[in-house]
N, CA, C, O and CB atoms as a CASP TS submission, in Angstrom:
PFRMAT TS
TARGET T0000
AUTHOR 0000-0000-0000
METHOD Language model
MODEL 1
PARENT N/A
ATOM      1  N   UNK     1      -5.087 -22.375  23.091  1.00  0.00           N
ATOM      2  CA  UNK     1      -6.163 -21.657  22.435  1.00  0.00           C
ATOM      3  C   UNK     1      -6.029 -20.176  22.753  1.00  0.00           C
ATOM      4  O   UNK     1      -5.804 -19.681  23.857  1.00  0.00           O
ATOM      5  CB  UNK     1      -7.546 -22.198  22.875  1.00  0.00           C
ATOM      6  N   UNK     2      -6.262 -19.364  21.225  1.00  0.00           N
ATOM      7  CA  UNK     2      -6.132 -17.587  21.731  1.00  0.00           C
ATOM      8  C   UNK     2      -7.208 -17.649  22.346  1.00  0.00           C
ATOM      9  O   UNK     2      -7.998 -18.482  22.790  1.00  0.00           O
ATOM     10  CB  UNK     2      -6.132 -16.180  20.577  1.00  0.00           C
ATOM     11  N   UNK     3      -6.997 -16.148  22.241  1.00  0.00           N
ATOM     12  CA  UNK     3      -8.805 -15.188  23.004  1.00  0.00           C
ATOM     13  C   UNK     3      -8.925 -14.523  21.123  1.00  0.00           C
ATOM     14  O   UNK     3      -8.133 -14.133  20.266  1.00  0.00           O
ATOM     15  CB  UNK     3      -8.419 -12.967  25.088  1.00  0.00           C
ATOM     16  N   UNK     4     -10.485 -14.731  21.261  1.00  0.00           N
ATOM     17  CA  UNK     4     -11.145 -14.696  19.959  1.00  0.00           C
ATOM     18  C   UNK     4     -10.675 -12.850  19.870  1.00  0.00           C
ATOM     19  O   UNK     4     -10.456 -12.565  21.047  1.00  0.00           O
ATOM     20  CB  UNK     4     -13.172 -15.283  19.986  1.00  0.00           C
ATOM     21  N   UNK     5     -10.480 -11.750  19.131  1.00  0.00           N
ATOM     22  CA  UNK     5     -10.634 -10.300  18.803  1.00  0.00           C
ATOM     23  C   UNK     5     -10.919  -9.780  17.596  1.00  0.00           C
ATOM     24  O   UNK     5     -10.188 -10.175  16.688  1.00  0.00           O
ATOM     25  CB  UNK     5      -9.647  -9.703  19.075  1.00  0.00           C
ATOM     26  N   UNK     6     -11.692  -9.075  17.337  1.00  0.00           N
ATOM     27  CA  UNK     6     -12.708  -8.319  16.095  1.00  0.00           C
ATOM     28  C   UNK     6     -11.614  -7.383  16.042  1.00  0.00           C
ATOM     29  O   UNK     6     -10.955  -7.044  17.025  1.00  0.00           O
ATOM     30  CB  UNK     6     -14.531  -7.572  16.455  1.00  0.00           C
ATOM     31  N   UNK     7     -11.460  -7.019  14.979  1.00  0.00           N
ATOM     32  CA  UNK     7     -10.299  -5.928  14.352  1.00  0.00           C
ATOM     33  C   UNK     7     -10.644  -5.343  12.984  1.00  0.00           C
ATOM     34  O   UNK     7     -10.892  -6.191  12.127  1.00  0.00           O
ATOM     35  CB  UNK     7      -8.798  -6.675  14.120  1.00  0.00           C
ATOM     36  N   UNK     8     -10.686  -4.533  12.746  1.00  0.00           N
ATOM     37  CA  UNK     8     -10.751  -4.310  10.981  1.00  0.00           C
ATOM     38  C   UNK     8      -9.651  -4.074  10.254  1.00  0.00           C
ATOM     39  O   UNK     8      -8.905  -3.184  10.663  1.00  0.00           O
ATOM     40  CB  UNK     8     -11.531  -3.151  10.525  1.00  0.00           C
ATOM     41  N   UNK     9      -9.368  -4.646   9.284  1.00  0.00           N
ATOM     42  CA  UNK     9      -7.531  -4.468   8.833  1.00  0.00           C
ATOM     43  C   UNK     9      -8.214  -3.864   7.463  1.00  0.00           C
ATOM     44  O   UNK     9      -9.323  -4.199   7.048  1.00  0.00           O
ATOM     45  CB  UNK     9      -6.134  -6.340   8.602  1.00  0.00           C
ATOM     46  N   UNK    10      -7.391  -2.971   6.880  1.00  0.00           N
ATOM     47  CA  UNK    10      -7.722  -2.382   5.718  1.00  0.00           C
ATOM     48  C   UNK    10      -7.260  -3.350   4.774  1.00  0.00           C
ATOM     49  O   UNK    10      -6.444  -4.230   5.050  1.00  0.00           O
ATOM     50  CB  UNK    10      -7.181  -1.030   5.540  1.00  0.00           C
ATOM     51  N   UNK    11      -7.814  -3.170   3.606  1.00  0.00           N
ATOM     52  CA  UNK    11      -8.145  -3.794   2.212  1.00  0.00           C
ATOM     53  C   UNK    11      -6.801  -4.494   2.034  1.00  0.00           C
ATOM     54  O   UNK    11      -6.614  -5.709   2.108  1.00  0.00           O
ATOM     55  CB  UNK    11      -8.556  -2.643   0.893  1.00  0.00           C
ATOM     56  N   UNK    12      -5.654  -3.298   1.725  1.00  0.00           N
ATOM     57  CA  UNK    12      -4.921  -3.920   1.370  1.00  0.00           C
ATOM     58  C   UNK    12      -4.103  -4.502   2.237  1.00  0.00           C
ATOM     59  O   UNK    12      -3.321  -5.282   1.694  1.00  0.00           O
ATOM     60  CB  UNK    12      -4.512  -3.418   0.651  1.00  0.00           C
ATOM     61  N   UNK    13      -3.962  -4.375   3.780  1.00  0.00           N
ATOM     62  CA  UNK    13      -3.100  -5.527   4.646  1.00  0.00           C
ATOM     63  C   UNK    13      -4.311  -6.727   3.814  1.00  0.00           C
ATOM     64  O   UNK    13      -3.993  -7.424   2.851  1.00  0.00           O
ATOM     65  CB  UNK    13      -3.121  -5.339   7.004  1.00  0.00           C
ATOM     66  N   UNK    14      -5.170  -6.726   4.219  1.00  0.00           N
ATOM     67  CA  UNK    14      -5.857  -8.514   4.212  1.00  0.00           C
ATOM     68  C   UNK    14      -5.027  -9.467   2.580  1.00  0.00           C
ATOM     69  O   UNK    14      -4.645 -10.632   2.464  1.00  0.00           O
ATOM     70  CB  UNK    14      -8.391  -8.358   3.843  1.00  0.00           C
ATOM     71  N   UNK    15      -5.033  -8.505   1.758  1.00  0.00           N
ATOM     72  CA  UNK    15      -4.529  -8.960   0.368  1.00  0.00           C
ATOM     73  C   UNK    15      -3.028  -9.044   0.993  1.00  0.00           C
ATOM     74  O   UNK    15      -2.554 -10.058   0.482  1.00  0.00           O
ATOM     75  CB  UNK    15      -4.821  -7.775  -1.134  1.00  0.00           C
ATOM     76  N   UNK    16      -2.112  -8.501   1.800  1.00  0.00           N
ATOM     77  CA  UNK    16      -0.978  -8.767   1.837  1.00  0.00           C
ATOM     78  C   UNK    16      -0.779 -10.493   2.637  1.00  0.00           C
ATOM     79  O   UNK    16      -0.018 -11.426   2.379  1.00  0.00           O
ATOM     80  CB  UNK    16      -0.355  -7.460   2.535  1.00  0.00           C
ATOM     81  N   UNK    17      -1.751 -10.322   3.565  1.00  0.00           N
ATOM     82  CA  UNK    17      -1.699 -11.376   4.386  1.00  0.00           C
ATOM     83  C   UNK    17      -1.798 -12.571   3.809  1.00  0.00           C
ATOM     84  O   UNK    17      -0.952 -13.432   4.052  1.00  0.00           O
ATOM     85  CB  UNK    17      -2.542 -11.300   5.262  1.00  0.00           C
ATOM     86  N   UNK    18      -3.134 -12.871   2.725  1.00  0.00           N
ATOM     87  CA  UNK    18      -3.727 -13.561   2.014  1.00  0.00           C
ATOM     88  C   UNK    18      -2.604 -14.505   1.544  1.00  0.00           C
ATOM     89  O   UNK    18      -2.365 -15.700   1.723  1.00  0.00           O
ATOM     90  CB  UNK    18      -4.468 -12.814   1.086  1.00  0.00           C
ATOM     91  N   UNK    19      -1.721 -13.014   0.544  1.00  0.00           N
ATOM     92  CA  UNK    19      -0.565 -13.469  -0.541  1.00  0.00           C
ATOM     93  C   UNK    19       0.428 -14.670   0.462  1.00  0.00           C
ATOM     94  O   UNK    19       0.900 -15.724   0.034  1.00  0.00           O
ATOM     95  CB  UNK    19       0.580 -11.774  -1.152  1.00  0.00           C
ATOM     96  N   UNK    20       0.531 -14.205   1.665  1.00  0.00           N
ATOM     97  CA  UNK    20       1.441 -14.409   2.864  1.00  0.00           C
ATOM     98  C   UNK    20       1.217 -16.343   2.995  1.00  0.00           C
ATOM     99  O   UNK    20       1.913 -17.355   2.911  1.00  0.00           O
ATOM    100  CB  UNK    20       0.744 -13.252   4.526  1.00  0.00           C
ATOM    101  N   UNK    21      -0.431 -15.900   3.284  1.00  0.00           N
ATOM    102  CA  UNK    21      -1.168 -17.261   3.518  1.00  0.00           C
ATOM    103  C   UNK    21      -0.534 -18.515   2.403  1.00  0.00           C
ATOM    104  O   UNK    21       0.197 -19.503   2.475  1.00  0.00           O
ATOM    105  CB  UNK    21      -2.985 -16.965   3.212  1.00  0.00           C
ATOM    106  N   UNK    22      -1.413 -17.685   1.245  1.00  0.00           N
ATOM    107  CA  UNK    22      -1.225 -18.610   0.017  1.00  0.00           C
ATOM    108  C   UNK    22      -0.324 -18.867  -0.597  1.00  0.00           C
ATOM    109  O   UNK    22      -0.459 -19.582  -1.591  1.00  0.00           O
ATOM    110  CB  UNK    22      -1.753 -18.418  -0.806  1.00  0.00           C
ATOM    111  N   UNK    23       1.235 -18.246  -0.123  1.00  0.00           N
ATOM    112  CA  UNK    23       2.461 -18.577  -0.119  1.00  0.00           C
ATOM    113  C   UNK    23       2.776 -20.487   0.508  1.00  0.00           C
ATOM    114  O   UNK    23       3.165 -21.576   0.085  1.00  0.00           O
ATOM    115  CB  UNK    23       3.103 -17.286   0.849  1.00  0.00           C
ATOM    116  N   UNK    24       2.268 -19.810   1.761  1.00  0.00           N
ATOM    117  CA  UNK    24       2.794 -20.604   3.096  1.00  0.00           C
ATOM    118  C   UNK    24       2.434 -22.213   2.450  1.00  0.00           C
ATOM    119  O   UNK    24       3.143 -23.213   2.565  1.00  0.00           O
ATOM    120  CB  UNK    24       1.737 -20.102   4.863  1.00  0.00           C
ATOM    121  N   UNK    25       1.191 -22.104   1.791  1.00  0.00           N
ATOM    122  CA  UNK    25       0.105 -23.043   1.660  1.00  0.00           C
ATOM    123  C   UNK    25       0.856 -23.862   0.691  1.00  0.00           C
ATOM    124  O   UNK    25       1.354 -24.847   1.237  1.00  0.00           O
ATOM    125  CB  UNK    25      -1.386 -22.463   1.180  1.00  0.00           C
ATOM    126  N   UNK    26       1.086 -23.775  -0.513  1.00  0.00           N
ATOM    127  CA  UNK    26       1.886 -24.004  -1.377  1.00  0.00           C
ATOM    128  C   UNK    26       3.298 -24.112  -1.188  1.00  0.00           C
ATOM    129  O   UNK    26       3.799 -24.824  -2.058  1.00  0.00           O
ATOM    130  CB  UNK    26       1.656 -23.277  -2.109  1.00  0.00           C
ATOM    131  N   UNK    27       4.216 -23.606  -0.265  1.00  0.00           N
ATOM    132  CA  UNK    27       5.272 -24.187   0.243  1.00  0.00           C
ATOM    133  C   UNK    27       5.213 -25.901   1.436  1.00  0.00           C
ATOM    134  O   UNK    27       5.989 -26.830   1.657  1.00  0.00           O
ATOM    135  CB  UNK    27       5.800 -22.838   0.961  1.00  0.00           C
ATOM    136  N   UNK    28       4.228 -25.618   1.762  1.00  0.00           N
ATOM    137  CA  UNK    28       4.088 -26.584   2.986  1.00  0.00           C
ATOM    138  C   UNK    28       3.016 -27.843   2.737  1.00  0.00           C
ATOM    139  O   UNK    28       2.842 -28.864   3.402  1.00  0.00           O
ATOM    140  CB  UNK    28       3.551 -25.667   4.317  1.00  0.00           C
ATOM    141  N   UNK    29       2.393 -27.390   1.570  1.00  0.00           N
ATOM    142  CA  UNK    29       1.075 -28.244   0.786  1.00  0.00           C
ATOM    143  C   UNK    29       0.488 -28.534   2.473  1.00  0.00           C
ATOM    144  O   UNK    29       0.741 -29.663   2.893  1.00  0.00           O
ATOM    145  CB  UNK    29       1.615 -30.136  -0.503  1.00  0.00           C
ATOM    146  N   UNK    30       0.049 -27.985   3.033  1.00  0.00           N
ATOM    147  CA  UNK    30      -1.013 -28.270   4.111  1.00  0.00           C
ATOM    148  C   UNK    30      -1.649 -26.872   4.447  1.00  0.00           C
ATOM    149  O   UNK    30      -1.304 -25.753   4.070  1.00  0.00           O
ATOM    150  CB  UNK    30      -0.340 -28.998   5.512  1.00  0.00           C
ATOM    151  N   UNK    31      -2.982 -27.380   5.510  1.00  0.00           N
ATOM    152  CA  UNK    31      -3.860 -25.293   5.364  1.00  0.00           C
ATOM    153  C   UNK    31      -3.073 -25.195   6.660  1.00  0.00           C
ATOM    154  O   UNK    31      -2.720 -26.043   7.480  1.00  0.00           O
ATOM    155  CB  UNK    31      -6.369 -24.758   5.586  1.00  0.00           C
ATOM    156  N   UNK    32      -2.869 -23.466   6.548  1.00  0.00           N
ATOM    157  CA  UNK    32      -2.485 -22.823   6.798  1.00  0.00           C
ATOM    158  C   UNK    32      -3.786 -21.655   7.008  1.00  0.00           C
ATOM    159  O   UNK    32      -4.411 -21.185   6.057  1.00  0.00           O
ATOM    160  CB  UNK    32      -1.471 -22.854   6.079  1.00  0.00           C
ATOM    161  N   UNK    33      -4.078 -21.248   8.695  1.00  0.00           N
ATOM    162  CA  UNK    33      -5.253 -20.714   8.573  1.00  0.00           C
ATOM    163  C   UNK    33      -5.196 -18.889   8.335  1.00  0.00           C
ATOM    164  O   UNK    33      -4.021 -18.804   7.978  1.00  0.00           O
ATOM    165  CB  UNK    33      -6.006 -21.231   9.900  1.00  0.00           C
ATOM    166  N   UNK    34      -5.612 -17.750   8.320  1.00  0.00           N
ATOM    167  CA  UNK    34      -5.260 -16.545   8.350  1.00  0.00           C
ATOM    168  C   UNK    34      -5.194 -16.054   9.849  1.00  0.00           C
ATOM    169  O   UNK    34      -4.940 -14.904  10.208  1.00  0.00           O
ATOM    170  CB  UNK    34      -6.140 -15.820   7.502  1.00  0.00           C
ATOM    171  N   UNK    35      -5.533 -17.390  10.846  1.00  0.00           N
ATOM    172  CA  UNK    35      -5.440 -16.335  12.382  1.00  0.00           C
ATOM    173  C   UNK    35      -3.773 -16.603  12.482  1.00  0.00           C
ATOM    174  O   UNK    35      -2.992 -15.672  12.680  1.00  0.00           O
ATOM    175  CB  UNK    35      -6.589 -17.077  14.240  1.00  0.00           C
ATOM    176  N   UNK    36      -3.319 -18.065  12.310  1.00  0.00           N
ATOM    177  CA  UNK    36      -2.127 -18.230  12.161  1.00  0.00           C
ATOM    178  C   UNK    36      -0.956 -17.277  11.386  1.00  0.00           C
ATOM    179  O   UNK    36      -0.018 -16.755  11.988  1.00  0.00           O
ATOM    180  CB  UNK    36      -2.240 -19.277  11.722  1.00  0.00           C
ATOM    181  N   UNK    37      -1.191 -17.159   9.974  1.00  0.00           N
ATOM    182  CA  UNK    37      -0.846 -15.879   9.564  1.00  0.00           C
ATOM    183  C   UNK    37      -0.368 -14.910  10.296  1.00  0.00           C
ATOM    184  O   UNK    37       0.812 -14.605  10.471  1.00  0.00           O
ATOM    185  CB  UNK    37      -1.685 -15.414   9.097  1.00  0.00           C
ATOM    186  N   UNK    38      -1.694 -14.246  10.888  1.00  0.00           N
ATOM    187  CA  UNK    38      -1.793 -12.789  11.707  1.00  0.00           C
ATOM    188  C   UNK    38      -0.823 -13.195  12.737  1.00  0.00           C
ATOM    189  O   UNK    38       0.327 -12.756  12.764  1.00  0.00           O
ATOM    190  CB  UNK    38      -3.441 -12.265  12.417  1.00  0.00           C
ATOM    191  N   UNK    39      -1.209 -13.880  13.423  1.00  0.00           N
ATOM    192  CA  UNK    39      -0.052 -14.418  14.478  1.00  0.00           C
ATOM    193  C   UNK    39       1.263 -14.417  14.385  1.00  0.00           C
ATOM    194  O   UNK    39       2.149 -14.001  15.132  1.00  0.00           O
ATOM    195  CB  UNK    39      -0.133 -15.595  14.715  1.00  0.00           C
ATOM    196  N   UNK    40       1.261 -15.074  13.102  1.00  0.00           N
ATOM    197  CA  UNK    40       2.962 -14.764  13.105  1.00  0.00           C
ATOM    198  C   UNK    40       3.390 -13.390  12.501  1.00  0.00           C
ATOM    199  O   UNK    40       4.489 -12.877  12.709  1.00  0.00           O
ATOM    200  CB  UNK    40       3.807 -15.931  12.148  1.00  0.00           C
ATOM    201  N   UNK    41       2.660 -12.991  11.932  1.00  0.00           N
ATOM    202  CA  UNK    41       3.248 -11.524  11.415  1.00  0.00           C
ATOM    203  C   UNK    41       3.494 -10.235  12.357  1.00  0.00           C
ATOM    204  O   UNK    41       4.255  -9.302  12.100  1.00  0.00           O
ATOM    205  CB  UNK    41       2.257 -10.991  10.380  1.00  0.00           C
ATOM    206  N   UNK    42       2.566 -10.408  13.669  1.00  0.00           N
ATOM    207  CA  UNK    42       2.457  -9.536  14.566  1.00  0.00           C
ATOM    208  C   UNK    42       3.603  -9.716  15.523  1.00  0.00           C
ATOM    209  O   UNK    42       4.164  -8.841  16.183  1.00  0.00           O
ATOM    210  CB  UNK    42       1.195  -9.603  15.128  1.00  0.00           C
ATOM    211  N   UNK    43       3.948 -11.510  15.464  1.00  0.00           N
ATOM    212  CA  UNK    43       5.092 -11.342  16.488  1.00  0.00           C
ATOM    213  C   UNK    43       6.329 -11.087  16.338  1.00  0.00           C
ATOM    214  O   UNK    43       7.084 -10.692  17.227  1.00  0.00           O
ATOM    215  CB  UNK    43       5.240 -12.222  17.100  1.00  0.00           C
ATOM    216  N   UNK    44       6.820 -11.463  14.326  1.00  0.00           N
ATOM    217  CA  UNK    44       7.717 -10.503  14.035  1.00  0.00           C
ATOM    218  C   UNK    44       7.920  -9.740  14.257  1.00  0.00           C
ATOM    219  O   UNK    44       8.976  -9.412  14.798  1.00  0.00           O
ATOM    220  CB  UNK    44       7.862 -10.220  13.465  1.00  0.00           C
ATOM    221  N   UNK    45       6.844  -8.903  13.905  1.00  0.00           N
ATOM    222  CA  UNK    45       6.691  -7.361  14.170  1.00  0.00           C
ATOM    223  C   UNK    45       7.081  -6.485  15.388  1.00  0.00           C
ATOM    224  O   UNK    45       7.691  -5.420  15.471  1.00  0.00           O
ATOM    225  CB  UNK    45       5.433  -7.127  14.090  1.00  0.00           C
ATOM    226  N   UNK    46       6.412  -7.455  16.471  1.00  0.00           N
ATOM    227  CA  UNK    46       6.664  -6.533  17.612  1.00  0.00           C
ATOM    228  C   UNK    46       8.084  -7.099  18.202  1.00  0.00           C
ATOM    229  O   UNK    46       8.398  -7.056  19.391  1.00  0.00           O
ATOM    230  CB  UNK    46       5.347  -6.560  18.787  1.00  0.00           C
ATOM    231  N   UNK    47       8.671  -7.496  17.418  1.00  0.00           N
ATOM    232  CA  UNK    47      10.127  -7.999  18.606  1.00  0.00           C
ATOM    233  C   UNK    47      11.129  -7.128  19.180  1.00  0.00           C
ATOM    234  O   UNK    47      11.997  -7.590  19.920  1.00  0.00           O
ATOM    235  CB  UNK    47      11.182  -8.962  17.938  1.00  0.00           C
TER
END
């Protein structure tokens, strides 16, 4: 389990993420949540 964090992401990351999400969702036909998402996009990110 994370630690819960309040963040504000601008308009258009959330629509990027979303697209990201609702990709995932439709490749994998199971939910796929947006903390998961964030999660993985951040750890790309920071490698």
């Amino acid at each position: 389990m994370g630690k819960r964090v309040t963040i504000m992401l601008d308009d258009n990351l959330v629509k990027k993420l979303r697209e990201k999400q609702a990709k995932l969702i439709k490749e994998t036909a199971k939910p796929v949540s947006f903390s998961l998402v964030v999660n993985e996009t951040l750890r790309k990110s920071l490698k």
